[in-house]
C-alpha positions in Angstrom: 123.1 33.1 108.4 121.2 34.4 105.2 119.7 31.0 105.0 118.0 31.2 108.1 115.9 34.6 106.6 113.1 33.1 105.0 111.7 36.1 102.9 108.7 36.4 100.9 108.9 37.9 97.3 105.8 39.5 95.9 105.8 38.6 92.2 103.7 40.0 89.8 105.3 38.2 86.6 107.0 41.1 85.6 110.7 41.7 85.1 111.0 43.5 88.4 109.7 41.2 90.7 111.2 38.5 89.0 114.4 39.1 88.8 114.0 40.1 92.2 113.6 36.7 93.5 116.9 35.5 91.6 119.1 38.3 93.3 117.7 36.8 96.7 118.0 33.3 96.0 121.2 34.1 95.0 122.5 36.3 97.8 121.5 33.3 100.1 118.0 33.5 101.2 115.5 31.3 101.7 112.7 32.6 99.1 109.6 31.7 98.6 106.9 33.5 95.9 103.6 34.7 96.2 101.3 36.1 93.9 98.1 38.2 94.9 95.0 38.2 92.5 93.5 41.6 93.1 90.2 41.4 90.8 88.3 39.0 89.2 89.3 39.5 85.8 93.1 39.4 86.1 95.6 38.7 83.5 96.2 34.9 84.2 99.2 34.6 82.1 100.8 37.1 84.5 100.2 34.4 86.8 101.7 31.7 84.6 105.2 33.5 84.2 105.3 33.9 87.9 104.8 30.5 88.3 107.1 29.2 85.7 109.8 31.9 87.5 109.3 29.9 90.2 109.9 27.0 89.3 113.1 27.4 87.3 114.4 29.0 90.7 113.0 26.1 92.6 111.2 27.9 94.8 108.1 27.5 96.8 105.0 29.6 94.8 101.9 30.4 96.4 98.5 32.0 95.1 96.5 34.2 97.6 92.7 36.0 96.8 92.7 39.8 97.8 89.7 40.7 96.2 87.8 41.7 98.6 90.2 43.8 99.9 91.3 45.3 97.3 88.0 46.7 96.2 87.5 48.0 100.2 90.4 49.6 99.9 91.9 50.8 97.0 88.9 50.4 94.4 86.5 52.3 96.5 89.0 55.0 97.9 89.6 55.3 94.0 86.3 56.0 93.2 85.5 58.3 96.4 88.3 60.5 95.4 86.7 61.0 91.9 83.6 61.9 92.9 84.4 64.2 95.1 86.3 66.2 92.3 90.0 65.0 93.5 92.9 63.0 91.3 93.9 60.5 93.4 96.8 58.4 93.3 95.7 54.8 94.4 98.9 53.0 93.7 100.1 55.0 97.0 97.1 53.5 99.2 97.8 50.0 97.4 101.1 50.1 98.7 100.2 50.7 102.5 97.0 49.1 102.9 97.6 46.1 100.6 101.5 45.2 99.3 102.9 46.1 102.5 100.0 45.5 104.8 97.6 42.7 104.1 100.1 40.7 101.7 103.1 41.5 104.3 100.9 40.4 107.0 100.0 36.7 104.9 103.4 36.3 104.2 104.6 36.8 108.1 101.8 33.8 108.3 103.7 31.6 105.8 106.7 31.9 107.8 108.4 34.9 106.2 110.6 37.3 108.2 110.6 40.0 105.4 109.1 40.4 101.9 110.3 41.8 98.9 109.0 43.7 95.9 110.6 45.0 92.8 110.4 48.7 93.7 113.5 51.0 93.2 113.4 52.2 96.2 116.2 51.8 99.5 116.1 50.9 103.0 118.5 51.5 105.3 118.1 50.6 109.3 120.3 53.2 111.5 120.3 53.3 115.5 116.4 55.4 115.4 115.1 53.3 113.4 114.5 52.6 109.4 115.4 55.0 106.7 113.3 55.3 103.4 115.3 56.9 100.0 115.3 57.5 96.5 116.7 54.1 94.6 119.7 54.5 92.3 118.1 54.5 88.9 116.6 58.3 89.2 114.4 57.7 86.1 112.8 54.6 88.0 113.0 55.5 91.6 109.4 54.2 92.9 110.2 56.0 96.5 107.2 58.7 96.2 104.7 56.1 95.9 106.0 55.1 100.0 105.7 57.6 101.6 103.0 56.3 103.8 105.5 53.4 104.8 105.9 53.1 108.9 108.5 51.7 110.8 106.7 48.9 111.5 106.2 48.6 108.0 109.6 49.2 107.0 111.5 47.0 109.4 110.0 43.8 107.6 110.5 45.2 103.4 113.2 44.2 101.3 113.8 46.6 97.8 116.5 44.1 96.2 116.8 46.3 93.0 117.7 49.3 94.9 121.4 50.0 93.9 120.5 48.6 90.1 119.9 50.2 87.2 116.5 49.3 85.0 118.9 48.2 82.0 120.7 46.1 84.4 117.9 44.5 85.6 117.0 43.4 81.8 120.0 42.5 81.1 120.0 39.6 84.2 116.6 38.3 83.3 118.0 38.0 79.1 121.1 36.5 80.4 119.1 33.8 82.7 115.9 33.8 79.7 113.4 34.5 82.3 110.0 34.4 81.6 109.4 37.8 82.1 111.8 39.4 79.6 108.5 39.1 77.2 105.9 41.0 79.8 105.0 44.5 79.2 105.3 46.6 81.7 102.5 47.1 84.4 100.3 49.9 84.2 100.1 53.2 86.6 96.8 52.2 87.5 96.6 48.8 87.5 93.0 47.7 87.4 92.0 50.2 84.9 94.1 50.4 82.0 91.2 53.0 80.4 90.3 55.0 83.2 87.8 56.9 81.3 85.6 53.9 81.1 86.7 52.6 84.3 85.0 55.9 85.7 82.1 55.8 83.3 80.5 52.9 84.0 81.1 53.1 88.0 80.4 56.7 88.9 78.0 57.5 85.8 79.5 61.5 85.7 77.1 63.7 84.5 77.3 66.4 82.0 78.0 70.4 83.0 78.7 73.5 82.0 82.5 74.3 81.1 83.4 78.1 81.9 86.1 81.0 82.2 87.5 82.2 85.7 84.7 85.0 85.4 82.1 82.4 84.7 81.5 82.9 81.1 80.1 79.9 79.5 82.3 78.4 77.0 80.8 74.9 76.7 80.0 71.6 78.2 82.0 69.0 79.9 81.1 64.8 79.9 81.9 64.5 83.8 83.9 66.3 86.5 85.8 62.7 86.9 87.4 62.8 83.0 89.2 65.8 84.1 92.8 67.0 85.9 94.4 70.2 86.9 96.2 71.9 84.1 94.9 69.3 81.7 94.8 70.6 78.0 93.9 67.7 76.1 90.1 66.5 75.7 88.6 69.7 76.6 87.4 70.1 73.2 86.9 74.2 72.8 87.7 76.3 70.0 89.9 79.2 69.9 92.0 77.5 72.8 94.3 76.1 73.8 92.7 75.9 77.3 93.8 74.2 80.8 91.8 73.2 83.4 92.0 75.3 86.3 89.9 73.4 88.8 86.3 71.8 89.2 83.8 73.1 91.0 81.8 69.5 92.4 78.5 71.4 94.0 77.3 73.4 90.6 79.1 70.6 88.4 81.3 72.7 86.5 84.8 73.1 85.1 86.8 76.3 85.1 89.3 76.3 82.4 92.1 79.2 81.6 93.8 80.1 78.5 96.7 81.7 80.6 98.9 79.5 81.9 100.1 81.4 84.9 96.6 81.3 86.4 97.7 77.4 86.9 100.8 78.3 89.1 100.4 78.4 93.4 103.0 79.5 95.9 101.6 76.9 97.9 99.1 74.0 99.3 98.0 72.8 102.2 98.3 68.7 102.8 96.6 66.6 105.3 96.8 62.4 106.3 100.3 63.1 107.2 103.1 60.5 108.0 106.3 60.3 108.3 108.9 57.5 107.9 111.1 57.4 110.6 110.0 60.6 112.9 108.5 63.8 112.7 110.5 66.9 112.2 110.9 69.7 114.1 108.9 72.7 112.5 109.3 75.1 110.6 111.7 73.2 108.6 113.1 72.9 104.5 113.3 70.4 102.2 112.4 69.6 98.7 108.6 68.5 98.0 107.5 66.8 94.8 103.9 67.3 93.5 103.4 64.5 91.6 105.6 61.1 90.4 107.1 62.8 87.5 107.3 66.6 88.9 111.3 67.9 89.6 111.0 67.8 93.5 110.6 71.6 94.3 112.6 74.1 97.3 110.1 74.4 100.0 109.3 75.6 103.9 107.0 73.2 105.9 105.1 74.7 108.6 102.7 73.0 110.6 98.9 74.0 110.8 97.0 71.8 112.8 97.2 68.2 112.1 97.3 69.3 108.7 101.0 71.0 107.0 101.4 74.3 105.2 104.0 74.1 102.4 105.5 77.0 100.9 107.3 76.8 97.6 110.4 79.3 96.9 109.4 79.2 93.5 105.6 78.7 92.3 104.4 75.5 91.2 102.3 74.5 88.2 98.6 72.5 87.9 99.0 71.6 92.1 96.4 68.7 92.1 94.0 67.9 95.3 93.9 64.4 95.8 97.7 63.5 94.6 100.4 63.5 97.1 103.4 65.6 98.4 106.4 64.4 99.3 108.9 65.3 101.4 113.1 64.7 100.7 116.1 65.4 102.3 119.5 64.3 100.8 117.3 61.3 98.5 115.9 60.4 102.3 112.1 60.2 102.0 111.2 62.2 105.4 106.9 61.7 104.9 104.6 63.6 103.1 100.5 64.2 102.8 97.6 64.3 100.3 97.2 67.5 99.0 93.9 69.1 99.7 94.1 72.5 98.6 96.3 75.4 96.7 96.7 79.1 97.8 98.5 81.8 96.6 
């Protein structure tokens, strides 16, 4: 019986999560909430709507302290990345180590058989195992930030939004005057809202020279860290518009291009692979997707080591280190890899 699953719902106060918890408490389940404080200096009244969500659904609410690690994890592997000249994409490492690690494991400890989040994303169990996809609503489909999901992972998550629409989801939590209709939505990094100053006063980037891809000086930069791949704005040249091409972390400077085409690579090589059910047998096709809001691109996969060669059918523009490749077949999320480096 549905009443016998006790499942966990990670709310954030947020429309989402929230409305989340009412399609499960609905459908039958025994819910219960539980809300992680991630840093010191978190937004208490997201805590307060949770709460009061809670309480309207009669449901059990519990607080738990993940500061520490949070900052081992995420915070750090944030900063590290940066550093080291890379973009990363720490919502992807929040989900693995923290959402569905740490706060799955406490809420296995608090009796919970499964927890649930407010991703758009789908599960489906077949007889090999659990299958990862795309949710319904294309322009809010969350999978790409799970591809580092396992099956042991997987077995235990719940995505109750994932045949819903975003405007449906509204519409529930006006029609039942939850809390959360007045919460903004969360931010792509969520403990730095202004990255820029996030980065300043934590890595302390020092100033370089800016130059061509034949090493003509063209000006200065603040800090390695304020910049991405085929970034235009901020760059702050005459006679431009210019993109950056890619940052050079040992002589502290940033190549920048006027052309456009310079930005474009037939390929990249990923490493930190996983996949989300099984491996596939190599070569093999399938569409791979750059970045969250990149068009998911034609592609071969080759292996190379313990590390994967992708090759694009068509070119692909500003390929970022540090961000992440996925890998889909028919909306199925097959795995995917950080991307360390372009070729052409």
């Amino acid at each position: 019986m549905l009443s016998q699953k006790k499942v966990a719902v990670a709310m954030s106060g947020g429309i989402d999560s929230s409305t989340s918890a009412v399609l499960l408490k609905k459908a039958g389940f025994d819910v219960f909430g539980i809300y992680a404080i991630f840093q010191k200096n978190y937004d208490k009244a997201t805590k307060q709507t949770a709460q009061r969500t809670a309480k309207i659904l009669y449901i059990p609410f519990y607080t738990i302290d993940l500061q520490e690690e949070f900052e081992k994890e995420v915070i750090d592997y944030f900063l590290k990345s940066h550093k080291s000249g890379l973009t990363p994409n720490p919502c992807i490492i929040c989900n693995e180590k923290i959402k569905f690690g740490i706060l799955l494991k406490t809420a296995q400890e608090f009796g919970a058989q499964m927890l649930a989040t407010g991703h758009y994303a789908k599960v489906q169990e077949k007889k090999d195992g659990f299958h990862l996809y795309r949710g319904s609503d294309s322009t809010k489909d969350q999978s790409y930030f799970l591809w580092r999901l396992k099956q042991k992972q997987l077995k235990h998550v719940m995505f109750p939004l994932a045949f819903f629409k975003k405007e449906e989801i509204k519409k529930i939590a006006r029609d039942l005057k939850l809390p959360a209709v007045k919460s903004k939505e969360s931010q792509d990094v969520c403990f730095c809202p202004d990255t820029n100053k996030f980065l300043s006063k934590l890595l302390k980037p020092k100033s370089g020279k800016i130059v061509d891809p034949k090493g003509n000086v063209l000006g200065k930069h603040n800090g390695l860290s304020f910049y991405t791949i085929g970034q235009r704005q901020g760059i702050k040249l005459s006679g431009g518009p210019y993109y950056v091409l890619s940052k050079n972390t040992k002589r502290n400077t940033l190549i920048v291009t006027k052309d456009q085409d310079d930005l474009l690579s037939k390929g990249l090589i990923a490493k930190n692979i996983n996949w989300t059910n099984k491996s596939p047998k190599f070569p093999f096709k399938a569409l791979a997707q750059i970045r969250y809001r990149n068009q998911p691109s034609q592609a071969t996969i080759k292996k190379s080591g313990n590390k994967l060669k992708v090759v694009f059918a068509k070119p692909q523009k500003a390929i970022t280190p540090g961000q992440s490749v996925v890998f889909y077949k028919n909306n199925e999320v097959l795995g995917g890899g950080i991307i360390e480096k372009t070729w052409n």
